[in-house]
C-alpha positions in Angstrom: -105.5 -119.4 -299.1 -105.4 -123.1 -299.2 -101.5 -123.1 -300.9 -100.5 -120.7 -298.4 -101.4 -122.7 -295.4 -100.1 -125.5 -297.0 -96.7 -123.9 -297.4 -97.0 -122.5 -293.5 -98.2 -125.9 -292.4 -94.6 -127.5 -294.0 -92.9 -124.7 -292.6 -93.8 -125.7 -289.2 -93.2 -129.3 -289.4 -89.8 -128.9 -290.7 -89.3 -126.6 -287.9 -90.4 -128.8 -285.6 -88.7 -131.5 -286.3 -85.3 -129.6 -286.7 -86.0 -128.9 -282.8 -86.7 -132.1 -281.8 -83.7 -133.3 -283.8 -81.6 -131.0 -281.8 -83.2 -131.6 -278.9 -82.5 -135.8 -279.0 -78.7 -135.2 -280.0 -78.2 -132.6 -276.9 -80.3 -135.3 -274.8 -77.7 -138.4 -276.0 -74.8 -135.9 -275.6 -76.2 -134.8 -271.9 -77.0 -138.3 -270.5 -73.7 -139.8 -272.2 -71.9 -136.9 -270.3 -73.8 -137.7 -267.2 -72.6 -141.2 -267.8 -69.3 -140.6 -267.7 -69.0 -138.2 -264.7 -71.0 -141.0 -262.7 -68.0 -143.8 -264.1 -65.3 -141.3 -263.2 -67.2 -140.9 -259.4 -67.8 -144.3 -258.6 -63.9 -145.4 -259.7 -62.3 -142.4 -257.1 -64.8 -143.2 -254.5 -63.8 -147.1 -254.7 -60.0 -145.5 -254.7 -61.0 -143.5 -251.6 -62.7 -146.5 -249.7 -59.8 -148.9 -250.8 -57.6 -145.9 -249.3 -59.4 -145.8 -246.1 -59.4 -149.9 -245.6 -55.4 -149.9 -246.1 -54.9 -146.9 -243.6 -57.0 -148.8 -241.2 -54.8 -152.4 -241.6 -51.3 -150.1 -241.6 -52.4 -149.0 -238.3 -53.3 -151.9 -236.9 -50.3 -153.4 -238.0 -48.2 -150.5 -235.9 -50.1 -150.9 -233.1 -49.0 -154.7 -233.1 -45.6 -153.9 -233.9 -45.6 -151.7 -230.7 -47.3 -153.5 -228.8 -45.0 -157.0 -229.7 -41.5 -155.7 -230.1 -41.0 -152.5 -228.6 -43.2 -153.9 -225.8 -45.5 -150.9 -224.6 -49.0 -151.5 -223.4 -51.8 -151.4 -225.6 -53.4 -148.6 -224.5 -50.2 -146.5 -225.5 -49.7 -148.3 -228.4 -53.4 -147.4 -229.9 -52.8 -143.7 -228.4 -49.7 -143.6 -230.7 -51.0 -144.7 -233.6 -54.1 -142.5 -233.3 -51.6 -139.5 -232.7 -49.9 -140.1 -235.5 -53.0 -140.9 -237.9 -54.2 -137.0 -236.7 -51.6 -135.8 -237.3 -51.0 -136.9 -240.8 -55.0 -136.0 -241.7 -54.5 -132.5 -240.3 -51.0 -132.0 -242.2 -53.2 -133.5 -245.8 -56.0 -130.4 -244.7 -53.5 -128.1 -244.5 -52.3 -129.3 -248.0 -55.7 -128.6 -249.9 
């Protein structure tokens, strides 16, 4: 019996280590995957804040132009802007 569970004992060790070989290769694949997706996230969320900080200076910069050369009041001015802001975001949801 002694050759037997010798030959059983290899068995299962090569077994074994097959698994765990396959295991740390799907590991590496899975957090190098995980990797990427997390690059490709932080680059559009830096696109979408970088976005959101130019919207905000172009309309500031058309409440300004109102408000200093077609002369309405600021209150008018900021009212405009915000309409027109809406109504782009709601035209952009309607899109998707």
């Amino acid at each position: 019996m002694g050759v037997l569970d010798i030959i059983k004992e290899s068995i299962t060790l090569g077994i074994k280590d097959f698994i765990k070989n396959i295991e740390k290769e799907f590991s590496h694949l899975f957090m190098r995957r995980i990797y990427q997706i997390k690059k490709q996230i932080m680059r559009e969320l830096m696109a979408v804040f970088i976005i959101i900080i130019s919207v905000g200076f172009l309309a500031i910069s058309g409440v300004f132009f109102l408000i200093e050369y077609i002369h309405l009041n600021k209150t008018l001015s900021f009212l405009i802007i915000g309409i027109i802001v809406l109504f782009i975001g709601i035209l952009i949801k309607i899109a998707n």
